[in-house]
C-alpha positions in Angstrom: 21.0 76.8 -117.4 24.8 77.2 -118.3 25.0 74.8 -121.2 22.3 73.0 -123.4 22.4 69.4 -123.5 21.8 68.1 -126.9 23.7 64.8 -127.2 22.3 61.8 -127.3 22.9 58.2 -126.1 23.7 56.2 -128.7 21.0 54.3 -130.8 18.9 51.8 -128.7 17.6 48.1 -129.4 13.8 48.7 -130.5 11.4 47.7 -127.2 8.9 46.0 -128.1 5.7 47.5 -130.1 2.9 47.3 -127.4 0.2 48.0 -130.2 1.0 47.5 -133.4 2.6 49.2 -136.2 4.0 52.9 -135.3 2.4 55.7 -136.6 4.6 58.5 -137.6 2.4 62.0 -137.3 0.7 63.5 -139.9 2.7 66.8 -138.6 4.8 68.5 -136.7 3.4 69.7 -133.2 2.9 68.4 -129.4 4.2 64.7 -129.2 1.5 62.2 -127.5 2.0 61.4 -124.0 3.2 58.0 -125.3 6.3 59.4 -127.4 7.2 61.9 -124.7 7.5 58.6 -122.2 9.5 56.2 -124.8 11.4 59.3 -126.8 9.4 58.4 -130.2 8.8 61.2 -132.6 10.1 64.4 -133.6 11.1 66.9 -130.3 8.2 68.9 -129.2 7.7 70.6 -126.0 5.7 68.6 -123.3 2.0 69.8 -123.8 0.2 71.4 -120.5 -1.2 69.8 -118.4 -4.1 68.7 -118.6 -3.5 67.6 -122.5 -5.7 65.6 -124.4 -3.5 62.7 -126.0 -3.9 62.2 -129.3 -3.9 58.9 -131.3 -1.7 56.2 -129.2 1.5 54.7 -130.9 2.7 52.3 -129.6 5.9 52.0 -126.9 8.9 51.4 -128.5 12.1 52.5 -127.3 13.9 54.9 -129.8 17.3 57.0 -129.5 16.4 59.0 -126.4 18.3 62.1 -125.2 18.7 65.0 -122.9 17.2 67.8 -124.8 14.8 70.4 -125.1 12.1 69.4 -127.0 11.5 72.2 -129.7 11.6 74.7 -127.0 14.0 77.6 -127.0 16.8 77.9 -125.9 15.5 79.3 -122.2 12.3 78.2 -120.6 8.8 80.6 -121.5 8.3 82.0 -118.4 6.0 80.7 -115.6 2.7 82.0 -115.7 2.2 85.2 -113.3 -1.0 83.5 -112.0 0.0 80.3 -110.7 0.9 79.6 -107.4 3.4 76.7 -106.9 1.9 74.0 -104.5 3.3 73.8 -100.8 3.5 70.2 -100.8 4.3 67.8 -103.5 1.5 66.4 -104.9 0.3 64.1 -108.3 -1.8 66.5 -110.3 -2.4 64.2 -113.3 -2.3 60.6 -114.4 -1.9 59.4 -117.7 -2.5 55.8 -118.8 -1.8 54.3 -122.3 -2.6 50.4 -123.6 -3.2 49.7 -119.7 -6.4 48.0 -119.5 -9.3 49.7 -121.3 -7.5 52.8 -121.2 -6.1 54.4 -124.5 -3.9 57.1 -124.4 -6.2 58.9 -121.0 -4.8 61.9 -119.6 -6.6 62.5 -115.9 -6.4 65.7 -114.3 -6.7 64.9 -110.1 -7.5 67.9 -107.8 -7.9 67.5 -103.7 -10.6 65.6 -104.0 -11.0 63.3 -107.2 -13.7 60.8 -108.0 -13.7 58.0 -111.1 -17.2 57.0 -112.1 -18.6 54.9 -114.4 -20.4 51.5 -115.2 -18.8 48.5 -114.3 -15.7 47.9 -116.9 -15.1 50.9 -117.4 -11.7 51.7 -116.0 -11.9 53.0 -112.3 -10.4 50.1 -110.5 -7.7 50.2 -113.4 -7.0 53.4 -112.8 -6.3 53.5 -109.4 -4.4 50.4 -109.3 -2.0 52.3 -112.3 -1.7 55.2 -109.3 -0.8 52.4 -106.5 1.6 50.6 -108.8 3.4 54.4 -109.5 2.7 55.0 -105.6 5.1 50.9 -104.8 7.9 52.0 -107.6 8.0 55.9 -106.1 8.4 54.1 -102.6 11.5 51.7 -104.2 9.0 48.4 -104.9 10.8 46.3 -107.7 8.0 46.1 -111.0 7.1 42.3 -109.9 5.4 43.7 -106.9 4.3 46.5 -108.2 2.5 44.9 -110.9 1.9 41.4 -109.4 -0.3 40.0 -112.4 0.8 42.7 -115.3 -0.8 40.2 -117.7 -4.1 41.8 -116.7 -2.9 45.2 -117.6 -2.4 44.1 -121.2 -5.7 45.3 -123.4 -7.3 42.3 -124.4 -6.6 42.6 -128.2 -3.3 44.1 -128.0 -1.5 42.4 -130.8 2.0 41.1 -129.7 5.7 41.6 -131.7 7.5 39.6 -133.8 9.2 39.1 -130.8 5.8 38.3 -128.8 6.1 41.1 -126.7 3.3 43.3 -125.1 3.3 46.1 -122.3 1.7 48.7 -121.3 2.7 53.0 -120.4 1.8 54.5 -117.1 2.5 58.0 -116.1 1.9 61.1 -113.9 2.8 65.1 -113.3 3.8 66.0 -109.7 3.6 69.4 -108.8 5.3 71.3 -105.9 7.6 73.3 -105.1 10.0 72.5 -107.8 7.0 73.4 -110.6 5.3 70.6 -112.6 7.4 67.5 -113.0 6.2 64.8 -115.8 7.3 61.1 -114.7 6.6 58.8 -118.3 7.1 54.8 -118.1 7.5 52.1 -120.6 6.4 48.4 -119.0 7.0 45.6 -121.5 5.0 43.1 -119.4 5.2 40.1 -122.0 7.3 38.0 -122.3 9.4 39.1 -119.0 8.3 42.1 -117.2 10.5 44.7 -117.3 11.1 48.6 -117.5 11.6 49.6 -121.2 11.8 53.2 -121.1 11.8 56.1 -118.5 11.3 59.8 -119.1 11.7 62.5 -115.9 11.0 66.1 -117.4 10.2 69.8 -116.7 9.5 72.5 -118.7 10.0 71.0 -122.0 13.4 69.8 -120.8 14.5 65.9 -120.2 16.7 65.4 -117.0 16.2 61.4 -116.7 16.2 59.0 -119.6 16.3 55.5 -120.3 16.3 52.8 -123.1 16.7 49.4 -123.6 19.7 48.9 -125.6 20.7 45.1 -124.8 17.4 42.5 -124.4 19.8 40.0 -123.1 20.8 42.1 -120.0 18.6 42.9 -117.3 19.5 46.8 -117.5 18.7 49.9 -119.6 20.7 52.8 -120.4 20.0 56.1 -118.2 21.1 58.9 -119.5 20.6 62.5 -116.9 21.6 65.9 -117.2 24.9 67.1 -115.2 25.6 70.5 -116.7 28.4 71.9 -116.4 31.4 70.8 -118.6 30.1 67.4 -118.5 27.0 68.0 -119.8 25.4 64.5 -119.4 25.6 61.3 -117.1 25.6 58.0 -118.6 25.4 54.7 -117.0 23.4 51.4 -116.7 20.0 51.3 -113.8 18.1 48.2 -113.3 15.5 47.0 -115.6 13.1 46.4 -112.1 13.3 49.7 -110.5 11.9 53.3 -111.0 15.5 54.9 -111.5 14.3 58.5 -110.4 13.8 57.0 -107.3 17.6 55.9 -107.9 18.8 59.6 -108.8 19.4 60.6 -105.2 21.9 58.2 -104.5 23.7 58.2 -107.9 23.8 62.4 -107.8 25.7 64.2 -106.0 24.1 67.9 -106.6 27.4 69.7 -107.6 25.9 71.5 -110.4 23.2 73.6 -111.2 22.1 71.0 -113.8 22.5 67.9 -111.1 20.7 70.3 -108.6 17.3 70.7 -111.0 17.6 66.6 -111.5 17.5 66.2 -107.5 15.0 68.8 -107.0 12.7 67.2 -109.8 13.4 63.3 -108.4 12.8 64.6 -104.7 9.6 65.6 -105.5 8.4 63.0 -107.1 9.4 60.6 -104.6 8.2 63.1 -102.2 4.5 62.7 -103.9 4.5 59.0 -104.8 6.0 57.9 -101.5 3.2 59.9 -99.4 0.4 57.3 -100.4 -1.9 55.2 -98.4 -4.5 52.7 -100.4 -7.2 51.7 -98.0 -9.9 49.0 -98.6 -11.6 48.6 -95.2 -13.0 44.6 -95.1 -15.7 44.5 -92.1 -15.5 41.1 -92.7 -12.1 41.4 -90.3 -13.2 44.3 -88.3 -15.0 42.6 -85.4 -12.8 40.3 -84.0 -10.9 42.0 -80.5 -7.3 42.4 -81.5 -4.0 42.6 -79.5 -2.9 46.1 -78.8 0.1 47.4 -81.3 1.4 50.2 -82.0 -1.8 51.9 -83.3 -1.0 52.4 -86.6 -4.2 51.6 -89.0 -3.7 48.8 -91.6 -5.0 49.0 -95.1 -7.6 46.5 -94.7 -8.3 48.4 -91.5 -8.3 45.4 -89.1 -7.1 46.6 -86.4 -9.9 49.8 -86.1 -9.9 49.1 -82.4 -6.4 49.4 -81.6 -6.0 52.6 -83.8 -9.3 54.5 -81.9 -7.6 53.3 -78.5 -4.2 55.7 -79.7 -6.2 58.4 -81.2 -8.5 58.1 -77.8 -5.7 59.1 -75.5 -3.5 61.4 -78.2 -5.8 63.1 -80.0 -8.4 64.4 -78.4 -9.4 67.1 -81.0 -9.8 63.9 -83.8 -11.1 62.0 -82.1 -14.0 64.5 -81.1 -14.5 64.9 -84.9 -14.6 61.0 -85.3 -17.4 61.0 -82.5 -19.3 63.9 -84.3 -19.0 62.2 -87.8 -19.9 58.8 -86.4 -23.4 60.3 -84.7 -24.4 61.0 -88.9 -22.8 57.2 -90.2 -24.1 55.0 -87.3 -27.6 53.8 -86.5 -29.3 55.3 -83.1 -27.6 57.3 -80.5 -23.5 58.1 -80.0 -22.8 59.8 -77.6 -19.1 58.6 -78.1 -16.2 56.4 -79.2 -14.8 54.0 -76.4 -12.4 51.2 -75.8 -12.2 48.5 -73.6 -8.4 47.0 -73.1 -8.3 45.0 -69.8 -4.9 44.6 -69.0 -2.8 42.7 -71.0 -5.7 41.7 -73.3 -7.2 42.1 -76.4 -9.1 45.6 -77.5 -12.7 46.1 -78.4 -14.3 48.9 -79.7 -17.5 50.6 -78.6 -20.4 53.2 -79.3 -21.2 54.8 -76.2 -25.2 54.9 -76.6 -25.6 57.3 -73.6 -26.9 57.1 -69.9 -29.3 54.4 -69.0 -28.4 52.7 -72.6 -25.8 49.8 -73.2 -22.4 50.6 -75.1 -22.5 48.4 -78.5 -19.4 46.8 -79.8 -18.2 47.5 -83.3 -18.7 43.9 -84.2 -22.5 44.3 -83.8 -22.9 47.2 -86.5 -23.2 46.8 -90.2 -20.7 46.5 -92.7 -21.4 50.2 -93.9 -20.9 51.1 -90.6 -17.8 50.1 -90.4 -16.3 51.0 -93.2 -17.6 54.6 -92.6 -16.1 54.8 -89.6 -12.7 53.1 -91.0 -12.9 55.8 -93.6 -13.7 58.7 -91.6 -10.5 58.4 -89.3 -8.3 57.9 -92.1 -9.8 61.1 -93.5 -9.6 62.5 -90.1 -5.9 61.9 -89.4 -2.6 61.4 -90.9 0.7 59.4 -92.1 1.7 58.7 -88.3 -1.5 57.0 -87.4 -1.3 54.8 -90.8 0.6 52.0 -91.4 2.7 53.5 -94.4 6.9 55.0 -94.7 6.1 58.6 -95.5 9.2 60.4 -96.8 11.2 61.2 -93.0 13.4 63.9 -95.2 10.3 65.8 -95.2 8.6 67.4 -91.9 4.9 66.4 -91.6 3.5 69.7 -92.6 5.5 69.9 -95.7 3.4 66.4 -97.2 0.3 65.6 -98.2 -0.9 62.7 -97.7 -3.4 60.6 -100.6 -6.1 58.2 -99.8 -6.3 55.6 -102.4 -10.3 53.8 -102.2 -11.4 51.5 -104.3 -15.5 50.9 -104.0 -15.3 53.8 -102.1 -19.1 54.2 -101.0 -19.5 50.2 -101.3 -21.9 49.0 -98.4 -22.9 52.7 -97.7 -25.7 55.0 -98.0 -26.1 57.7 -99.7 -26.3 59.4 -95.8 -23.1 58.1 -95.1 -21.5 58.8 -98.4 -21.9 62.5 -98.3 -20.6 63.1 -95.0 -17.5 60.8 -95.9 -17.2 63.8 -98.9 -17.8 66.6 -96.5 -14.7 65.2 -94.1 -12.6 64.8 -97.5 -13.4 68.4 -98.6 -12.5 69.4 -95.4 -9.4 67.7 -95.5 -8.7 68.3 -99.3 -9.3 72.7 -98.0 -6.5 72.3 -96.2 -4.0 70.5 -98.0 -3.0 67.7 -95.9 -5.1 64.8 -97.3 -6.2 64.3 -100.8 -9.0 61.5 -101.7 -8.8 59.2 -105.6 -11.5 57.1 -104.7 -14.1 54.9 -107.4 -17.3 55.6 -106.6 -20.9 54.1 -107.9 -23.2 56.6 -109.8 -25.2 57.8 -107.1 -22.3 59.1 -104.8 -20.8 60.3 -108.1 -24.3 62.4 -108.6 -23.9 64.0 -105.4 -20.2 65.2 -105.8 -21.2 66.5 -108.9 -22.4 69.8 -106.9 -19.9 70.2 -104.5 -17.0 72.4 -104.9 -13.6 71.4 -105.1 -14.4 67.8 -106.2 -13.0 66.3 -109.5 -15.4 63.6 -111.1 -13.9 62.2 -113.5 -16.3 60.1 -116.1 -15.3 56.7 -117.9 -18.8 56.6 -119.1 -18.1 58.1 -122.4 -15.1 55.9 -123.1 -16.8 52.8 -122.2 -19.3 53.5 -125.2 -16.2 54.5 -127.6 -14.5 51.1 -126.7 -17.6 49.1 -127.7 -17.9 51.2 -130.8 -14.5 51.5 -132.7 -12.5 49.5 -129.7 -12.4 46.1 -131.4 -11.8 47.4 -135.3 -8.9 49.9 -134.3 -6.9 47.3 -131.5 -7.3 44.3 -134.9 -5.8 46.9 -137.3 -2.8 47.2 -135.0 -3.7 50.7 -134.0 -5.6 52.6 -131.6 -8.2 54.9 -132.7 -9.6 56.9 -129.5 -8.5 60.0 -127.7 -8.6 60.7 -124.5 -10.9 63.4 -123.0 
């Protein structure tokens, strides 16, 4: 880059302290994830990812700039080894005073599984991703986080002021490089966005402060280059303002350029999310034919298998296959029955001499299994979800959010759900976060190119030092 940038904006009104007291480090080295989001500390280079986090401080808003932390003056050059990805995609997730989670740094690969006893953080987790997923997508924070009061930890310790929040972030990689996305969510007593950090390589393009309490705004700071070096001006307090950058930079400079890259992929990889929670429960009914596109709660699982009938043979063909390991007796294939101008049902085709059976007659885990396999099976223009349109189909990859992912199944129809996702995860179209129970998690456990990621451990820290370090005002554990 032409010029460094190492002015900064001028000194902020202190956010609110989340947690207690701050901490100032024992010594000079890699910030925690929670200073590189709210610009606390002394300036250190952005650790790798995937970092272990080291003791949480809390999320207060100091003087934040655009600068290199502690690196050199030109960026260490990229590894020889690695290969940028094709698609934008979240590589990491890193949660801090959200829920049980204390200062957790999650590495996520094609296919990537939380388990862990009940309490322990999964759900949390993946509702973290979907609120990132809503703000990415232009949500404002009230419906991203519609009951942030539950994202508090339960003996977080408000301000002076009475104010609590929580931090939330993740690292999208594509072909930009890595890109680190930090937020600072002061939920209590108004929800709002406290502090926002966008950076690569060490180097900050985005970031924002709350200077003014009394104004629903904060202070955005991004790099320009150039002779102008840095762009100051005010985003809302409600928004993700990277997801702003687009249509506040105009890409005249090298420096503007890197900002937009870095934004666009973000966006790219939030954006391109789909969380699915099939209920069979609303599955049964015959519904009116639509446009075929498959809503979270997968409802309308008859309508979508009438499209993919008649446009997608290949899919459809795998559905059938899959569906002959997930459901009970005989299928010799996947029907519908739409009489004209009337409602669509469903059916398994039993073979000859044997009567079809409708969808509403199988079991819950049937259902879901089936719900799930097509969404593995196919992709953003069958779901009901605004993929980035910028972006040409094969340049995206889509990600399955699943909560209770193998809930009503068996352990059968759980490993072929992981078979289609490994399948799909192979070649790069469709990635899988999911919460899973113990005994799916077991299974992954020996299949390649599956991430399981275990809250066991930090369940058993929480019970053990949890209580004493959240009533000192402090946080004592680590992520691993």
């Amino acid at each position: 880059m032409a010029s460094a940038v190492s002015a900064p904006v001028a000194p902020v009104v202190p956010a609110p302290a989340f947690a207690g007291p701050v901490s100032a480090p024992a010594a000079a080295g890699p910030r925690p994830v929670a200073q590189v989001a709210t610009g606390q500390g002394p300036a250190a280079k952005a650790p790798a990812e995937p970092a272990s986090v080291g003791p949480v401080v809390p999320a207060q808003i100091g003087p934040v700039g655009l600068r290199r932390t502690g690196a050199p003056a030109e960026p260490a050059p990229r590894t020889p080894q690695r290969v940028p990805e094709r698609r934008p995609v979240v590589t990491a997730l890193r949660l801090s005073a959200f829920g049980p989670h204390r200062g957790a740094a999650f590495r996520l690969g094609p296919v990537t599984l939380f388990a862990g006893p009940s309490g322990s953080g999964k759900s949390q987790a993946l509702a973290a991703y979907e609120a990132l997923a809503a703000l990415g997508s232009g949500a404002a924070l009230e419906d991203a986080f519609p009951d942030p009061g539950l994202r508090i930890p339960d003996l977080a310790v408000p301000d002076a002021g009475q104010r609590r929040g929580f931090r939330i972030g993740c690292t999208v990689d594509g072909p930009a490089g890595p890109v680190r996305l930090d937020l600072a969510v002061q939920a209590e007593p108004a929800l709002r966005i406290v502090g926002e950090r966008l950076s690569q390589d060490g180097q900050v393009l985005l970031a924002t402060a709350l200077r003014d309490p009394g104004r629903r705004c904060v202070q955005a700071a991004w790099l320009t280059g150039g002779t102008t070096g840095v762009t100051r001006a005010p985003l809302p307090d409600d928004r993700l303002g990277t997801a702003l950058l687009p249509l506040r930079v105009a890409g005249a400079t090298a420096g503007q350029r890197q900002v937009l890259a870095a934004a666009e992929q973000v966006v790219v990889a939030l954006r391109s999310v789909f969380p699915c929670d099939p209920r069979p429960e609303r599955m049964r009914a015959p519904v009116p034919p639509g446009e075929g596109r498959l809503l979270a709660d997968c409802a309308n699982l008859a309508d979508v298998l009438r499209r993919t009938r008649h446009e997608c043979g290949t899919r459809h063909a795998l559905l059938t296959e899959a569906a002959r390991t997930g459901c009970a007796g005989p299928v010799a294939g996947l029907e519908v029955r739409a009489p004209a101008g009337g409602p669509v049902t469903a059916v398994l085709e039993r073979g000859p001499a044997r009567p079809a059976t409708e969808l509403a007659r199988l079991g819950a885990g049937e259902l879901r299994f089936l719900a799930l396999a097509l969404v593995l099976l196919t992709g953003p223009g069958v779901l009901a979800m605004d993929p980035a349109a910028e972006l040409l189909s094969a340049q995206q990859a889509l990600t399955v959010l699943a909560d209770g992912f193998d809930r009503g199944l068996d352990r059968r129809q759980g490993a072929e759900l992981l078979r289609l996702a490994q399948l799909a995860g192979a070649h790069g179209h469709i990635r899988l976060v999911a919460a899973v129970g113990e005994e799916l998690a077991d299974t992954a456990r020996t299949l390649p190119g599956v991430t399981v990621v275990d809250l066991t451990h930090e369940r058993g820290e929480r019970g053990e030092r949890g209580e004493r370090g959240e009533r000192n005002g402090r946080d004592t554990r680590t992520a691993r």
